[in-house]
C-alpha positions as CSV (number, residue, x, y, z in Angstrom):
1,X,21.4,-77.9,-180.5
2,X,20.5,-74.9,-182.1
3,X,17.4,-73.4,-182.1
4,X,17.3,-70.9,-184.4
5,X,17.8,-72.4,-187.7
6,X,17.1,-75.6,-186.0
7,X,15.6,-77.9,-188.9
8,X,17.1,-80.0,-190.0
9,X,18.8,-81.0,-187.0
10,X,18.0,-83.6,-184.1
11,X,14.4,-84.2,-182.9
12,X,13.0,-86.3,-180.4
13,X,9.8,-87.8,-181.3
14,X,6.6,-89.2,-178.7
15,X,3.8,-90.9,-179.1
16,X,1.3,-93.3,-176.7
17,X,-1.4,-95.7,-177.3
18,X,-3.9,-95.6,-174.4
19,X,-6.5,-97.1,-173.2
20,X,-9.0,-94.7,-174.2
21,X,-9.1,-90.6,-174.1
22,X,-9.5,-89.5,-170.2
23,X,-6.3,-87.7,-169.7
24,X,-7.8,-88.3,-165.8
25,X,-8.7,-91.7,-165.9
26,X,-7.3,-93.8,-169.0
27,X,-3.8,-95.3,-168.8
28,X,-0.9,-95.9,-170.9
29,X,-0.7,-99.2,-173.1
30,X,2.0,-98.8,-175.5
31,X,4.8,-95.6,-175.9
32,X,7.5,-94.7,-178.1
33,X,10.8,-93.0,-178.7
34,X,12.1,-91.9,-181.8
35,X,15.3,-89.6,-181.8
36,X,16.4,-88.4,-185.4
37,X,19.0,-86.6,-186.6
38,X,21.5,-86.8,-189.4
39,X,22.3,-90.2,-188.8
40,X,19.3,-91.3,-188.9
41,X,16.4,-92.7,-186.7
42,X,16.8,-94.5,-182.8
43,X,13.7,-96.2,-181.6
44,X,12.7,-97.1,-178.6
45,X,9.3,-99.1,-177.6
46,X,7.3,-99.9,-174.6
47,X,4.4,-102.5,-173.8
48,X,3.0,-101.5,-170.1
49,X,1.2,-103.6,-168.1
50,X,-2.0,-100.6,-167.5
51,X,-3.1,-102.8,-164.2
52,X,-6.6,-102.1,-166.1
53,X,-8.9,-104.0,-168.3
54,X,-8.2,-102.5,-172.4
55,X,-11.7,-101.5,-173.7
56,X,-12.5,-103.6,-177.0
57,X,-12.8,-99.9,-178.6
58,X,-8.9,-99.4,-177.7
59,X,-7.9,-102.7,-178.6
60,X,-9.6,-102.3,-182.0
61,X,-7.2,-99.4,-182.9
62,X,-3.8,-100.4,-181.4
63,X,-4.1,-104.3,-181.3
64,X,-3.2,-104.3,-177.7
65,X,-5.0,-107.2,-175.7
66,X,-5.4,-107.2,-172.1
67,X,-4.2,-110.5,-172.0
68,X,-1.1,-109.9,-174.1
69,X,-0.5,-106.7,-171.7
70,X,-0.8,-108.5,-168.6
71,X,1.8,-111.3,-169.8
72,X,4.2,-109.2,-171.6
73,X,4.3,-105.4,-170.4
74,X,6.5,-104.1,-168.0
75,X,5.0,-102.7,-164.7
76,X,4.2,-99.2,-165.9
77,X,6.5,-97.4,-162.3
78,X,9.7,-98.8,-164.8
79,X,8.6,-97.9,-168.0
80,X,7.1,-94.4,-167.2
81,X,10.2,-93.2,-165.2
82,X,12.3,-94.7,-168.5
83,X,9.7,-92.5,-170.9
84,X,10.7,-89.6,-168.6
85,X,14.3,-89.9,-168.5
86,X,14.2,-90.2,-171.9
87,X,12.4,-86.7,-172.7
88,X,14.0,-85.0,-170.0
89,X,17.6,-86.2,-171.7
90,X,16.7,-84.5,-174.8
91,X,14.6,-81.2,-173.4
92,X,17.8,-80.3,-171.0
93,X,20.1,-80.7,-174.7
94,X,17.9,-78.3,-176.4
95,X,16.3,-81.1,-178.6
96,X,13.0,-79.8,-179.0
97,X,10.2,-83.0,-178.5
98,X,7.6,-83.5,-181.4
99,X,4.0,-85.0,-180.8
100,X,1.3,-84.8,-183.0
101,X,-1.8,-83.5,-180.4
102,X,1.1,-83.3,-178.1
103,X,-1.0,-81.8,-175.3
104,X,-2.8,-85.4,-175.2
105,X,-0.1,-87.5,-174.7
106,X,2.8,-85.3,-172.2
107,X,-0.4,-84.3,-170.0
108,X,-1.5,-88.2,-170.1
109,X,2.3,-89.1,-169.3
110,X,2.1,-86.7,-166.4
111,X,-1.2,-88.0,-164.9
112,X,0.0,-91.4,-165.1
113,X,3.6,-90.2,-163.5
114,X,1.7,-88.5,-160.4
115,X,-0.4,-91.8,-159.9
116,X,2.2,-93.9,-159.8
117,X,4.2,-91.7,-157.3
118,X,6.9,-90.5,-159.3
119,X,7.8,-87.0,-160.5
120,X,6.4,-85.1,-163.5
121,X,8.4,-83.7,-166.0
122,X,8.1,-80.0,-165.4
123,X,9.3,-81.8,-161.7
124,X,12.3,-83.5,-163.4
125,X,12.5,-80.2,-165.5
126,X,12.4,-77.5,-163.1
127,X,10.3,-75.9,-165.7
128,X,7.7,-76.7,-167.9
129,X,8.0,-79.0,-170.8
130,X,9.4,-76.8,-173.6
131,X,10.4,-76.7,-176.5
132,X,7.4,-78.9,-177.9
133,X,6.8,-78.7,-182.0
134,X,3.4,-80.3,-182.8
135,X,2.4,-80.9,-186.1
136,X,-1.3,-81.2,-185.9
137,X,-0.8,-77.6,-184.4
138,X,1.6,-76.0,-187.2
139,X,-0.9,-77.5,-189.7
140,X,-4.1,-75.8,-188.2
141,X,-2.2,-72.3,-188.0
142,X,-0.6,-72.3,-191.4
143,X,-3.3,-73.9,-193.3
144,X,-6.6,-72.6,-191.4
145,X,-8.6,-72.3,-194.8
146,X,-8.7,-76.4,-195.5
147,X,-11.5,-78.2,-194.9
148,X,-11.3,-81.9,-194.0
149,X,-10.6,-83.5,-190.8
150,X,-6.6,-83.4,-189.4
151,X,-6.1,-86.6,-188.2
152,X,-2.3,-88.0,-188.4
153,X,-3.3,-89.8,-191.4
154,X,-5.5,-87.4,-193.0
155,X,-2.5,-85.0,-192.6
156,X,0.0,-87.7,-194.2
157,X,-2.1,-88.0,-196.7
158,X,-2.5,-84.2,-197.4
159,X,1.1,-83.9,-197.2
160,X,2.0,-86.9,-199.2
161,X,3.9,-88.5,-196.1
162,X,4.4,-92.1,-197.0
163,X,3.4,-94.2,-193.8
164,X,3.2,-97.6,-192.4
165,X,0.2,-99.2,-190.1
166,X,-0.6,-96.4,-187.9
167,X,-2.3,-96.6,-184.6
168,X,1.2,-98.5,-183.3
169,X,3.7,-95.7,-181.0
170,X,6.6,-96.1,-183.3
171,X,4.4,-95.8,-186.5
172,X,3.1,-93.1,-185.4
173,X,6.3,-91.0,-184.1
174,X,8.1,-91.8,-187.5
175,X,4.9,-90.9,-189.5
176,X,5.3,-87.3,-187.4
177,X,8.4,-86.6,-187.6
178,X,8.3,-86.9,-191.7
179,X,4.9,-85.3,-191.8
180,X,7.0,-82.1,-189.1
181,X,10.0,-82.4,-192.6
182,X,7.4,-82.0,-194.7
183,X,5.7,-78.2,-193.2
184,X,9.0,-77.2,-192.5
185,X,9.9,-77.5,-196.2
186,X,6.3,-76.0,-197.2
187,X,6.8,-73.4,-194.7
188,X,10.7,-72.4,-194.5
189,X,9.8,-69.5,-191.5
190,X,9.4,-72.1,-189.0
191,X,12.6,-73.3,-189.5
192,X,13.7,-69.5,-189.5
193,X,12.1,-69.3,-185.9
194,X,13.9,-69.8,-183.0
195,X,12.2,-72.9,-180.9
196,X,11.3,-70.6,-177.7
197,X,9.2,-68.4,-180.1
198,X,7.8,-71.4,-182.0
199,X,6.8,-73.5,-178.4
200,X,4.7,-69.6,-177.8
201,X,3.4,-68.8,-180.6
202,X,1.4,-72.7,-180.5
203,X,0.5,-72.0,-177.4
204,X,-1.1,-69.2,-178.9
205,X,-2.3,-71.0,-181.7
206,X,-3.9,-73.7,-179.9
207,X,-5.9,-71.5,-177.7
208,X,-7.1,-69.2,-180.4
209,X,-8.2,-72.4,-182.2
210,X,-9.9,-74.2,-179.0
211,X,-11.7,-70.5,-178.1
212,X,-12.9,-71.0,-181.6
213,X,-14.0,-74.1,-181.7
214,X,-15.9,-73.5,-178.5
215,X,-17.8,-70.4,-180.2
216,X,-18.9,-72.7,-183.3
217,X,-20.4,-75.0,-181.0
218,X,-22.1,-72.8,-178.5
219,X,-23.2,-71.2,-182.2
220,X,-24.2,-74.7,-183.6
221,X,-26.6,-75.5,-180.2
222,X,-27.9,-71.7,-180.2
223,X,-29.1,-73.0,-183.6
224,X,-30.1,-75.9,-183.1
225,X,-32.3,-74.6,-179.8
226,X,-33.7,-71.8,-182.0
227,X,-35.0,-74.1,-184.8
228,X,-36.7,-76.0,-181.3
């Protein structure tokens, strides 16, 4: 795997559906696995079994029933240490892992991996999980200046990504992966940066952005306490 001039090349793509936000408390419903290269695209689905009631507000955005969980998905022990094999296969190749929101979902795979008593990946790794490439990240630091919210599929439709029914693991992971082609060929120094640089500099990113987020809203309620 190379990683400098590593795009195009092969990719390993993640996504979840969950039952709700709670990196803490919500669980795992549906994952997928999407591997790309020159070949083409490898997919790989799960249905878990969350051993928790869906909310109807989850179930409203993936189509995954409690009931249909409960009868069809596989006890989440089996399919979580699969996930896991799966992205620690590709991280100790060099293939770099794309998520869009990517700290949602490998930090929601880890609290679900430490409650069902196996290990996490920075424990499989020996490290932690890198190198990542996310998207929704990249898109915030290159195009700061845009107004309009950055969903997956307000950012597939910025980028004129063609996608299917999102909201469903693999859907989501393709949609991703095309929307990662598209910024690299809008942007051609990412795929002149070497990965370890890249997985830094959206860590760097990501914090400036959060930091600044968190100073608009204390900003917003200073205003809002002011006009009181």
């Amino acid at each position: 795997m190379r990683t400098t001039g590593w795009w195009p090349g092969t990719v390993l793509g993640f996504d979840t559906e969950t039952t709700g936000v709670d990196v803490a408390r919500d669980r795992i419903v549906t994952a997928a696995l999407v591997r790309r290269d020159a070949a083409g695209s490898q997919v790989r689905t799960w249905l878990l079994d969350p051993g928790v009631a869906i909310p109807d507000i989850a179930v409203s955005i993936h189509g995954v029933t409690t009931e249909r969980a409960r009868a069809q998905g596989t006890p989440p022990p089996v399919a979580l240490g699969q996930i896991a094999d799966g992205l620690v296969a590709a991280l100790h190749d060099g293939v770099p892992v794309v998520a869009f929101n990517a700290r949602f979902d490998l930090r929601l795979l880890d609290a679900e991996l430490t409650r069902h008593g196996l290990p996490t990946l920075p424990e499989r790794l020996g490290h932690p999980v890198r190198p990542v490439l996310d998207p929704l990240v990249l898109d915030r630091a290159l195009d700061p200046d845009r107004p309009g919210p950055r969903t997956l599929g307000d950012l597939c439709a910025v980028h004129q990504v063609t996608t299917g029914s999102l909201h469903s693991a693999d859907a989501d992971v393709i949609a991703t992966l095309d929307l990662l082609d598209r910024l690299v060929a809008r942007h051609p120094t990412l795929a002149a940066t070497d990965l370890d640089t890249l997985h830094d500099q959206q860590i760097a990113w990501a914090h400036a952005w959060h930091e600044a987020a968190v100073a608009a809203r204390e900003a917003a309620a200073d205003g809002r306490h002011t006009a009181q």
